[in-house]
TIVO-2410 file (N, C-alpha, C; in nm, 3 decimals):
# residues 122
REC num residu      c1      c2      c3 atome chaine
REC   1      X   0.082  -0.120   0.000     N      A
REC   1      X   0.000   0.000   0.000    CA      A
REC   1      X   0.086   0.126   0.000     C      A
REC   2      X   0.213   0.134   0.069     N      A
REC   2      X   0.335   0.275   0.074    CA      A
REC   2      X   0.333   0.264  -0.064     C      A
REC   3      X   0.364   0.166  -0.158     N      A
REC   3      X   0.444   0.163  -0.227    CA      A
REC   3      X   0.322   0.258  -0.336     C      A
REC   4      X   0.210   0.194  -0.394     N      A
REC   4      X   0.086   0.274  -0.435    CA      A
REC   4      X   0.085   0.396  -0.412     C      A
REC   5      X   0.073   0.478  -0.261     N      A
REC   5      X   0.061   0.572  -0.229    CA      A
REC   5      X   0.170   0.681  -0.271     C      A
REC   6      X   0.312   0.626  -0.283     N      A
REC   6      X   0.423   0.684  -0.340    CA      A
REC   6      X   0.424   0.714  -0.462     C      A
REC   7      X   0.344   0.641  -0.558     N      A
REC   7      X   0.353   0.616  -0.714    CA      A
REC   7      X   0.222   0.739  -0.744     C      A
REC   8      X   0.135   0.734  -0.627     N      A
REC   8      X   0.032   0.828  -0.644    CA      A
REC   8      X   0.059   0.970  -0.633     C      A
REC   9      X   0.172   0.992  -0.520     N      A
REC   9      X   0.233   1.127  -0.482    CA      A
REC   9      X   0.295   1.168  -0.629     C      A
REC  10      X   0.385   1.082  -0.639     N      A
REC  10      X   0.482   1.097  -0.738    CA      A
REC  10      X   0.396   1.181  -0.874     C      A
REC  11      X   0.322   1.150  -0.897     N      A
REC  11      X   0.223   1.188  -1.036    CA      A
REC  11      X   0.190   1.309  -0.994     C      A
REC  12      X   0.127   1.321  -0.866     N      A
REC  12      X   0.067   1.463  -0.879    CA      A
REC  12      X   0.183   1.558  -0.846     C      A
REC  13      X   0.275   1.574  -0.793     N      A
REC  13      X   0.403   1.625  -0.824    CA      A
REC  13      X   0.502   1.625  -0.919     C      A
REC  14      X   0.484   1.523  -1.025     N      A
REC  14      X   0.572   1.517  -1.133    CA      A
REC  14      X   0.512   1.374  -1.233     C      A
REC  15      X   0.389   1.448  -1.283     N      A
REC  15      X   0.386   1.383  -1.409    CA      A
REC  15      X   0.457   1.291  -1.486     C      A
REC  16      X   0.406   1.211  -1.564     N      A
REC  16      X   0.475   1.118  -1.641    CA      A
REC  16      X   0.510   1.172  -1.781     C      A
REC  17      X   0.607   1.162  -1.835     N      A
REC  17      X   0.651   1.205  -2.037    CA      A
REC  17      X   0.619   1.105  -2.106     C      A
REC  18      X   0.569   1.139  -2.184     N      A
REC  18      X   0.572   1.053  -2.322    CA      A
REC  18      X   0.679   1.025  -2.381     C      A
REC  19      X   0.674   0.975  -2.479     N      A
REC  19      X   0.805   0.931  -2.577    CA      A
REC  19      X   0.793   1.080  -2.678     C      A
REC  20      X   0.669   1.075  -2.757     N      A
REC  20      X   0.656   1.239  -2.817    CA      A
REC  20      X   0.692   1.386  -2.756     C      A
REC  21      X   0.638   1.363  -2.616     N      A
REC  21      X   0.684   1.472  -2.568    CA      A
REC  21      X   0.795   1.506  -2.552     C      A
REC  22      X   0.893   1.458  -2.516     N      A
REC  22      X   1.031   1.446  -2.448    CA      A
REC  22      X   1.076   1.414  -2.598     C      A
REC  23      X   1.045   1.401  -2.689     N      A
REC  23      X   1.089   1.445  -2.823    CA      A
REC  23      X   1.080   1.572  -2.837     C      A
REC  24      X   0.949   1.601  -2.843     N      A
REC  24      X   0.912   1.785  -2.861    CA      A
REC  24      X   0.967   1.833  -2.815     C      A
REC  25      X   0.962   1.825  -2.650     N      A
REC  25      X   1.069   1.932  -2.550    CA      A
REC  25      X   1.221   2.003  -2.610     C      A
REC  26      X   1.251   1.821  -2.649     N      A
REC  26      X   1.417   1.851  -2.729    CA      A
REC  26      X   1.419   1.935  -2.824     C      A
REC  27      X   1.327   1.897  -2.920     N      A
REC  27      X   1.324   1.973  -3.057    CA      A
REC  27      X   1.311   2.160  -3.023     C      A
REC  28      X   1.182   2.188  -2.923     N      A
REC  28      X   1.183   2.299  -2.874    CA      A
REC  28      X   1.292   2.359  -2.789     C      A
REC  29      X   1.348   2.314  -2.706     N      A
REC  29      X   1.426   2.348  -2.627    CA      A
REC  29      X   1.583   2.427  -2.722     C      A
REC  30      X   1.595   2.337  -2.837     N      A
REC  30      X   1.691   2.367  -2.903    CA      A
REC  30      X   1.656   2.534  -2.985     C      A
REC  31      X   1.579   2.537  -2.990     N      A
REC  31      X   1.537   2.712  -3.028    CA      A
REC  31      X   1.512   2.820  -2.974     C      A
REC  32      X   1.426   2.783  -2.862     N      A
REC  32      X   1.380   2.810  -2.716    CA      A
REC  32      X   1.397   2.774  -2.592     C      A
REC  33      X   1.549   2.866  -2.584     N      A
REC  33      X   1.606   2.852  -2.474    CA      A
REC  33      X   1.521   2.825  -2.324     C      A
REC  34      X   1.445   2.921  -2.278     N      A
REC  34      X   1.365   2.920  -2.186    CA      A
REC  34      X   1.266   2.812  -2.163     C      A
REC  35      X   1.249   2.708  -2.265     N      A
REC  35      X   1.105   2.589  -2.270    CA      A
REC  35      X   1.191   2.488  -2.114     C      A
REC  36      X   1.057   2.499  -2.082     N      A
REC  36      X   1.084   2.385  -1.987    CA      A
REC  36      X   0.964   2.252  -1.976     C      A
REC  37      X   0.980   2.144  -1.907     N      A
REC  37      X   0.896   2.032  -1.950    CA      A
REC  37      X   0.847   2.047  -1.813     C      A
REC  38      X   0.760   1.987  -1.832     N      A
REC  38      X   0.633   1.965  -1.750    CA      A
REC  38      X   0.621   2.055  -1.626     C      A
REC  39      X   0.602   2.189  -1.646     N      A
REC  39      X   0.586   2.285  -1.595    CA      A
REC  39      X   0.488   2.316  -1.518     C      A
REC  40      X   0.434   2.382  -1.374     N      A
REC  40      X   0.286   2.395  -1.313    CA      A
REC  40      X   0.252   2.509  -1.340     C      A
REC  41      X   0.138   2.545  -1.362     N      A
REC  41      X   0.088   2.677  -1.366    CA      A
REC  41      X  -0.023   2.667  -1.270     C      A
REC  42      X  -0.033   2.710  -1.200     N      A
REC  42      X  -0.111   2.758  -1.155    CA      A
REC  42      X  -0.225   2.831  -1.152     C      A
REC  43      X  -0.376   2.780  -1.173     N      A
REC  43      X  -0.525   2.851  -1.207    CA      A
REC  43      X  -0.595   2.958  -1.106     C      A
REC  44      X  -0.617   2.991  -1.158     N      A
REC  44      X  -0.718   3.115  -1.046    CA      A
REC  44      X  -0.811   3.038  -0.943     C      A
REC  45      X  -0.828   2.923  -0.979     N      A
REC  45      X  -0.938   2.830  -0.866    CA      A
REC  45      X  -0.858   2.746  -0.773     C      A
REC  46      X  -0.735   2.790  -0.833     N      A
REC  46      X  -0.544   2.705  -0.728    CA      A
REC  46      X  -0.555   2.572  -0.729     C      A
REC  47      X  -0.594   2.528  -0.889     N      A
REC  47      X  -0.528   2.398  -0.969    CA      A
REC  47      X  -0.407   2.430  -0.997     C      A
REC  48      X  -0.356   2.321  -1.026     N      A
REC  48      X  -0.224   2.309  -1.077    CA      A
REC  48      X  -0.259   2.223  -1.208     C      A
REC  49      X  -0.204   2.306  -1.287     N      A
REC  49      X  -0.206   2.243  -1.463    CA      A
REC  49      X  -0.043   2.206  -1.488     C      A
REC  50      X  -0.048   2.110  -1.594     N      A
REC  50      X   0.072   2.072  -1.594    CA      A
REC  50      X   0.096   2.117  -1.744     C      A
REC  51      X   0.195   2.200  -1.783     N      A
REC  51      X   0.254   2.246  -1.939    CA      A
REC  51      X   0.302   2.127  -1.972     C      A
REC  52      X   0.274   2.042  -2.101     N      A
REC  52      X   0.388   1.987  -2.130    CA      A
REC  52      X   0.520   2.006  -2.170     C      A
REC  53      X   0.538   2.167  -2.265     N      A
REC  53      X   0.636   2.218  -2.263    CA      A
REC  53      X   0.590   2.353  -2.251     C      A
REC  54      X   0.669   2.411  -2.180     N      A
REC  54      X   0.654   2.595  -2.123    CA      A
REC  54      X   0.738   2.682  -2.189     C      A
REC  55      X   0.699   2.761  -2.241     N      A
REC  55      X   0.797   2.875  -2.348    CA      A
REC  55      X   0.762   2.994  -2.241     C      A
REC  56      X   0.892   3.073  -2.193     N      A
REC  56      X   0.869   3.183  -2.175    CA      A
REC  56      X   0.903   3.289  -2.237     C      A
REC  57      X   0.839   3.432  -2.271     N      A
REC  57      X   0.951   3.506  -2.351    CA      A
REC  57      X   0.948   3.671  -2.258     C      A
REC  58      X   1.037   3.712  -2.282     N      A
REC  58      X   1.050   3.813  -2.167    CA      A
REC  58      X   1.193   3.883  -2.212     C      A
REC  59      X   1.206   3.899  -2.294     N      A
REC  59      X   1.337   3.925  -2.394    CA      A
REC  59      X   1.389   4.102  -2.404     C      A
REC  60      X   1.461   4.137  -2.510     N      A
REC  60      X   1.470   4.260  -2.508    CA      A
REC  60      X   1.406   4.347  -2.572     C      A
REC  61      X   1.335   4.267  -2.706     N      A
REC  61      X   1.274   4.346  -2.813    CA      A
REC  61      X   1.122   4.343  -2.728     C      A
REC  62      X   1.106   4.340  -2.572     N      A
REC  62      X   0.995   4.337  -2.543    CA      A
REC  62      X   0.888   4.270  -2.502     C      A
REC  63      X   0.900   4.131  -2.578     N      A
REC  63      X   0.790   4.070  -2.598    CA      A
REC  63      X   0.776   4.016  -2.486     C      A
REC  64      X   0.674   3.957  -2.443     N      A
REC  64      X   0.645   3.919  -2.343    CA      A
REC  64      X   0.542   3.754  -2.370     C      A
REC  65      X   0.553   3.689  -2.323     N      A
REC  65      X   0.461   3.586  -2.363    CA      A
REC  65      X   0.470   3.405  -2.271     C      A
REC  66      X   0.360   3.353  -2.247     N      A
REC  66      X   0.370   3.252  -2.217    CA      A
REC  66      X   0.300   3.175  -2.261     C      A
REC  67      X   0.405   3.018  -2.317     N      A
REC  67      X   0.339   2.909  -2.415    CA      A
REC  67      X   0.309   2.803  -2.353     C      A
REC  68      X   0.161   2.753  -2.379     N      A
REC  68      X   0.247   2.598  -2.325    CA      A
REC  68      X   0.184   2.510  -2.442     C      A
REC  69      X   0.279   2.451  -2.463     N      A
REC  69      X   0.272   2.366  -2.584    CA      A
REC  69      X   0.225   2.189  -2.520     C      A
REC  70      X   0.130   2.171  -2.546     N      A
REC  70      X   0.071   2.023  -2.583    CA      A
REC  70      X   0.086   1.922  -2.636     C      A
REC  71      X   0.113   1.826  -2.599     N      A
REC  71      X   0.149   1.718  -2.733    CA      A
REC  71      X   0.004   1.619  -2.727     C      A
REC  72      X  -0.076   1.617  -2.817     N      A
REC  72      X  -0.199   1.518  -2.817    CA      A
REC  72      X  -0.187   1.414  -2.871     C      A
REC  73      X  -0.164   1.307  -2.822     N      A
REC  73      X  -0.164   1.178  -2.857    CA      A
REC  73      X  -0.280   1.098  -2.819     C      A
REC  74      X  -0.315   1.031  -2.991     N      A
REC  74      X  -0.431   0.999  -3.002    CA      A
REC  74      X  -0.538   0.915  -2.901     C      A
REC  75      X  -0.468   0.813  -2.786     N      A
REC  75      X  -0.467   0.755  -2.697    CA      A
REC  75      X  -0.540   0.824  -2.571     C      A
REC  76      X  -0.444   0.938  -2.563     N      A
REC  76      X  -0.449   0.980  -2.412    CA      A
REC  76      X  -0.573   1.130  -2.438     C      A
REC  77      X  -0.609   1.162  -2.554     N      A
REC  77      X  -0.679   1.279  -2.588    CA      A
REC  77      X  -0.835   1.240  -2.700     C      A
REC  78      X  -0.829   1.122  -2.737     N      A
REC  78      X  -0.917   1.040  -2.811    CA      A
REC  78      X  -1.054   1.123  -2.757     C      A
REC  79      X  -1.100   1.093  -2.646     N      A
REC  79      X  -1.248   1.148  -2.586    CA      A
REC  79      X  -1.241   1.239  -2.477     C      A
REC  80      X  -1.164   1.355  -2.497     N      A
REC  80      X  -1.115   1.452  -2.412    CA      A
REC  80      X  -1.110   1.614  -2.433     C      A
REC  81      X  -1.150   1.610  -2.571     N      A
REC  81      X  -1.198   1.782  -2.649    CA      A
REC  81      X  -1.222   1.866  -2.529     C      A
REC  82      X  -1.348   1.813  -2.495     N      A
REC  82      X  -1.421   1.928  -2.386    CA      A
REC  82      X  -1.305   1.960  -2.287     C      A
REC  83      X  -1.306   1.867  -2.218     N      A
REC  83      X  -1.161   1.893  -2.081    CA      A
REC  83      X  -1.025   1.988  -2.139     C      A
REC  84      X  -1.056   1.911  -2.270     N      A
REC  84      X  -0.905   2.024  -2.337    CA      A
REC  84      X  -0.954   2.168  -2.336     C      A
REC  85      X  -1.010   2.213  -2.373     N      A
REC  85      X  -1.109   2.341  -2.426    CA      A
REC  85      X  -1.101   2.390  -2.294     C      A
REC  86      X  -1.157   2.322  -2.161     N      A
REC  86      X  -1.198   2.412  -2.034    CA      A
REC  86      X  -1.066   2.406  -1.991     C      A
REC  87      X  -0.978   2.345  -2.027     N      A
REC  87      X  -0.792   2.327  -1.948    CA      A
REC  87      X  -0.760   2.453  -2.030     C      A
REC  88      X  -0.750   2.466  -2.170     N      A
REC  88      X  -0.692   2.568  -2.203    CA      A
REC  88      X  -0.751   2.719  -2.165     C      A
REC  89      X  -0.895   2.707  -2.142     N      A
REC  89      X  -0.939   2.869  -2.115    CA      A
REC  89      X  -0.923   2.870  -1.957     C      A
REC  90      X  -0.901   2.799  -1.872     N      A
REC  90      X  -0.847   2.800  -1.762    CA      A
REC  90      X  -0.717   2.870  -1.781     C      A
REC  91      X  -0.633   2.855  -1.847     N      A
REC  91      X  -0.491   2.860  -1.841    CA      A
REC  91      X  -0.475   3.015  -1.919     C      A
REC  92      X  -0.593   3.046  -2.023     N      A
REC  92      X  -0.569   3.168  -2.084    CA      A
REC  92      X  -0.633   3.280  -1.992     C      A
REC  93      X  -0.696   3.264  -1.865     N      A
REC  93      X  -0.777   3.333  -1.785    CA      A
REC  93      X  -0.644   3.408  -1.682     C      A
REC  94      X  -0.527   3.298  -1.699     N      A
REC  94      X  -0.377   3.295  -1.605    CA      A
REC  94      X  -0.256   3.381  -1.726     C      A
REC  95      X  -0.309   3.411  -1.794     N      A
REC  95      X  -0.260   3.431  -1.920    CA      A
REC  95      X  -0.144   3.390  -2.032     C      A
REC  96      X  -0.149   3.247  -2.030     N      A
REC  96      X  -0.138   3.143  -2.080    CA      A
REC  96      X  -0.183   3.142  -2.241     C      A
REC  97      X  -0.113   3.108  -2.336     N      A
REC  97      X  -0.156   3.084  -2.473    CA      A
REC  97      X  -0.135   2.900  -2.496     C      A
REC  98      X  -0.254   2.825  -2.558     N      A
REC  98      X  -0.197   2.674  -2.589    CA      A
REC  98      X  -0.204   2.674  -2.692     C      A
REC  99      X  -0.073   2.583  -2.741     N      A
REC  99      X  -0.063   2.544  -2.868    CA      A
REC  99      X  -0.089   2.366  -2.863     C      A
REC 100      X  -0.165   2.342  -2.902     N      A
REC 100      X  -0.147   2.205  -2.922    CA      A
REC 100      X  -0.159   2.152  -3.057     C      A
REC 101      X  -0.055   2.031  -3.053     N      A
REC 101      X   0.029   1.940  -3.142    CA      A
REC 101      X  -0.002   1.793  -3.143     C      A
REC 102      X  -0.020   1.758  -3.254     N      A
REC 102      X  -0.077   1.602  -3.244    CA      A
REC 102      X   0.007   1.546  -3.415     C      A
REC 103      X   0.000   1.430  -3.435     N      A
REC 103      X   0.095   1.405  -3.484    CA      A
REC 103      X   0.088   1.411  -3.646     C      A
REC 104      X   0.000   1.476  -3.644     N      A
REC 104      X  -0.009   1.498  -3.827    CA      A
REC 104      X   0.031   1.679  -3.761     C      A
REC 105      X   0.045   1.763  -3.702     N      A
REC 105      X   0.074   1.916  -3.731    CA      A
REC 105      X   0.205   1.922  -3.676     C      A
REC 106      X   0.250   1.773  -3.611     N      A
REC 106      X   0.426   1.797  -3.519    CA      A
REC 106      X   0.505   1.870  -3.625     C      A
REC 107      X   0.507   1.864  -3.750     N      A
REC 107      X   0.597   1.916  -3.808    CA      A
REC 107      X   0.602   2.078  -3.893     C      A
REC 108      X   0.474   2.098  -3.805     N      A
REC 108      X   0.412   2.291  -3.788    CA      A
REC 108      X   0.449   2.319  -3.680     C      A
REC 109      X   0.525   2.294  -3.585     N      A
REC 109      X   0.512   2.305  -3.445    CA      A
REC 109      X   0.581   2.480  -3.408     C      A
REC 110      X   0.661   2.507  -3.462     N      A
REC 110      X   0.736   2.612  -3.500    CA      A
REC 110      X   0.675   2.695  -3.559     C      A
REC 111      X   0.598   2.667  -3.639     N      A
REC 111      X   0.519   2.797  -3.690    CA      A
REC 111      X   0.391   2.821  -3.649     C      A
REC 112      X   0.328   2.726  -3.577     N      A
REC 112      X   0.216   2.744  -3.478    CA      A
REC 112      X   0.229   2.824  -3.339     C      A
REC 113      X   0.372   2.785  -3.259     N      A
REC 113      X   0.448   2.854  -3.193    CA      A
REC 113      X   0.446   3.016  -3.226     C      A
REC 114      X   0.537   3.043  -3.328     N      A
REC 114      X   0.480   3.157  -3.347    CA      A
REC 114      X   0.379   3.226  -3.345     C      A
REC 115      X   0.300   3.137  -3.439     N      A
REC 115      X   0.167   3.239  -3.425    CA      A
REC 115      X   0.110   3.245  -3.270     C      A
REC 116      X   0.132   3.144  -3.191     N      A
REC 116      X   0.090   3.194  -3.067    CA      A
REC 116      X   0.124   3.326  -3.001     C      A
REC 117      X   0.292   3.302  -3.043     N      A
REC 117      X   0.357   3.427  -2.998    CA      A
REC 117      X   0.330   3.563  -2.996     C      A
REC 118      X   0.256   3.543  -3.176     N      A
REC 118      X   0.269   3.710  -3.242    CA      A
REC 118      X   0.109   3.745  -3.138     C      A
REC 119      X   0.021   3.657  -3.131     N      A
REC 119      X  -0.093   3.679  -3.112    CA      A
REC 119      X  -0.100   3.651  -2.966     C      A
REC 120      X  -0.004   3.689  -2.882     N      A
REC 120      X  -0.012   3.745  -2.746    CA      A
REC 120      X   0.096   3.816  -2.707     C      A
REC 121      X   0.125   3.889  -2.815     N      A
REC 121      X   0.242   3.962  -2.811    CA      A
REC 121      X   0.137   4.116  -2.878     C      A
REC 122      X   0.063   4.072  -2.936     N      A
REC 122      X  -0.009   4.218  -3.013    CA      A
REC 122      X  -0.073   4.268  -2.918     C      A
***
């Protein structure tokens, strides 16, 4: 039963990665210095959401912005739209932008990124 209860702690303090994600992270991380993986944010109702990857920008030309990028795999997001939808306007209420990525747009990921950027940067 410790042993359960440990495996239970463990999650809600530090999430599990995917194989995609912890791909993404890398791929992002290499452009975007600041991305970090499985990041908490914190909701106005004092949930804790978990980023799969976190972009911050806070730079010189100004910008200001926070990403959190998603990875949807078909498995774990199959019958989950709604929950996604109320997770992300939760998170944009904290002022949060989501990008989410599933495996036919992984290779937009960069230019979806952006557009998050420009469009919480305007």
């Amino acid at each position: 039963m410790k042993l359960r209860k440990r495996k239970e702690l463990n999650y809600i303090f530090n999430p599990p990665v995917s194989v995609p994600q912890l791909i993404l992270y890398q791929r992002i991380k290499q452009y975007y210095k600041t991305a970090e993986l499985n990041y908490p944010i914190e909701t106005h109702a004092g949930k804790i959401r978990w980023a799969d990857v976190a972009i911050f920008g806070n730079g010189l030309n100004k910008e200001h912005y926070l990403i959190d990028v998603e990875y949807d795999g078909y498995l774990a997001h199959k019958y989950k739209r709604k929950q996604d939808r109320e997770r992300d306007l939760e998170l944009k209420r904290v002022g949060w932008a989501t990008v989410r990525i599933n495996k036919k747009t992984i290779n937009n990921v960069f230019g979806l990124i952006e557009e998050a950027i420009n469009a919480s940067s305007s």
